[in-house]
C-alpha positions in Angstrom: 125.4 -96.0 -192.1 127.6 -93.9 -190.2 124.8 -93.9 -187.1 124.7 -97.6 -186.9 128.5 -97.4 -186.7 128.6 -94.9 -183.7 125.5 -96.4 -182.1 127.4 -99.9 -182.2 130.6 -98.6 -181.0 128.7 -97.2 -178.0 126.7 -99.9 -177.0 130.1 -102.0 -177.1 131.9 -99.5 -174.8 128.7 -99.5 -172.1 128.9 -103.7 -172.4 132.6 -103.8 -172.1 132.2 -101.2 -169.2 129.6 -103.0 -167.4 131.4 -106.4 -167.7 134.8 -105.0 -166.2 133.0 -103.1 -163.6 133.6 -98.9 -164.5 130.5 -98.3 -165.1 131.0 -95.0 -163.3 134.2 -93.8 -165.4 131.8 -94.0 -168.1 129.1 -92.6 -166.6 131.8 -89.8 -166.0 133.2 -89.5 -169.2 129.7 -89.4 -170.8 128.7 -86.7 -168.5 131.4 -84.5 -169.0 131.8 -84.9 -172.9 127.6 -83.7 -172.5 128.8 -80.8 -170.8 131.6 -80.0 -173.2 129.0 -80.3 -176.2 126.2 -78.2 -174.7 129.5 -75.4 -173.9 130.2 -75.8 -177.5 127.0 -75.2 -178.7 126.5 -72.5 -176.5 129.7 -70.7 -178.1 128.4 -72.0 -181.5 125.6 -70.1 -181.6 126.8 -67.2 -180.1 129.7 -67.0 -183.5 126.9 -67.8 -185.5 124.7 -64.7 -184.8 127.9 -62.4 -184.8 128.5 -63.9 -188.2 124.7 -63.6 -189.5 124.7 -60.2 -188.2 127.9 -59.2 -190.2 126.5 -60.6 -193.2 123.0 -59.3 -192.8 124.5 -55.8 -192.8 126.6 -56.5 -195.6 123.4 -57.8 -197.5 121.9 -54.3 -196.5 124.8 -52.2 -197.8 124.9 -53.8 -201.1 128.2 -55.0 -200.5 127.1 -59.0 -201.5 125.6 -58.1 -204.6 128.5 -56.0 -205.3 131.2 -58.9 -204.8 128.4 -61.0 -207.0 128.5 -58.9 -209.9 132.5 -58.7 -209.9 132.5 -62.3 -209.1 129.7 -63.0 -212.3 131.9 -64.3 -214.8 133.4 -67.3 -212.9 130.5 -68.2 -211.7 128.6 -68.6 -214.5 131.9 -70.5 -215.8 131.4 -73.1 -212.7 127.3 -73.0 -212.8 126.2 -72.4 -216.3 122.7 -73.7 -215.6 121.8 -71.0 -212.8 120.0 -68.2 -214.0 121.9 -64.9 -214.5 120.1 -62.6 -211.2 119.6 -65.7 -209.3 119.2 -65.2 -205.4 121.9 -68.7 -205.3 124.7 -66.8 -207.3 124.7 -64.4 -204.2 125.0 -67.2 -201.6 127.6 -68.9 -203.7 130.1 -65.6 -203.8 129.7 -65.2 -200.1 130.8 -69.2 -199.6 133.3 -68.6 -202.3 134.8 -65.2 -200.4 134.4 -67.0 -196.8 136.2 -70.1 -198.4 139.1 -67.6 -199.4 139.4 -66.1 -196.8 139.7 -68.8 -194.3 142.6 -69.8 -196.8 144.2 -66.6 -196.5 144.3 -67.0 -192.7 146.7 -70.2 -192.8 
């Protein structure tokens, strides 16, 4: 639903743009906001390897499982239904500690 909304507002912007003649401002704005997303995504994936990294080593060291054994009691409190040395109880303490910390940086 959301697409059609986006895709609708677009389409109005290029009519209105054609019909009072600044076609190229918008030809201009579209290809600079192209080169500020392909930047983005270009930083993006470089945080997300240095993040994946980090956490791949931490996965190595033992130091996930560790937080997901401390962390065991609350979250079989907020997901009763996953099994106790579920592989999802890991990636649920590591979103859990990233959560908190991102908190802790405000």
């Amino acid at each position: 639903m959301l697409n059609y909304l986006w895709a609708g507002m677009i389409i109005i912007g290029i009519i209105y743009g054609a019909f009072t003649g600044k076609m190229p401002d918008i030809t201009n704005a579209a290809l600079d906001s192209a080169k500020d997303a392909v930047t983005l995504c270009i930083t993006m994936v470089g945080v997300m390897a240095f993040w994946m990294g980090i956490m791949e080593i931490a996965s190595r060291a033992g130091i996930i499982e560790m937080a997901s054994k401390k962390m065991r009691p609350l979250i079989r409190f907020l997901f009763p239904d996953i099994p106790k040395e579920h592989q999802a109880n890991q990636y649920i303490t590591c979103f859990l500690s990233s959560s908190d910390a991102a908190a802790d940086l405000r």
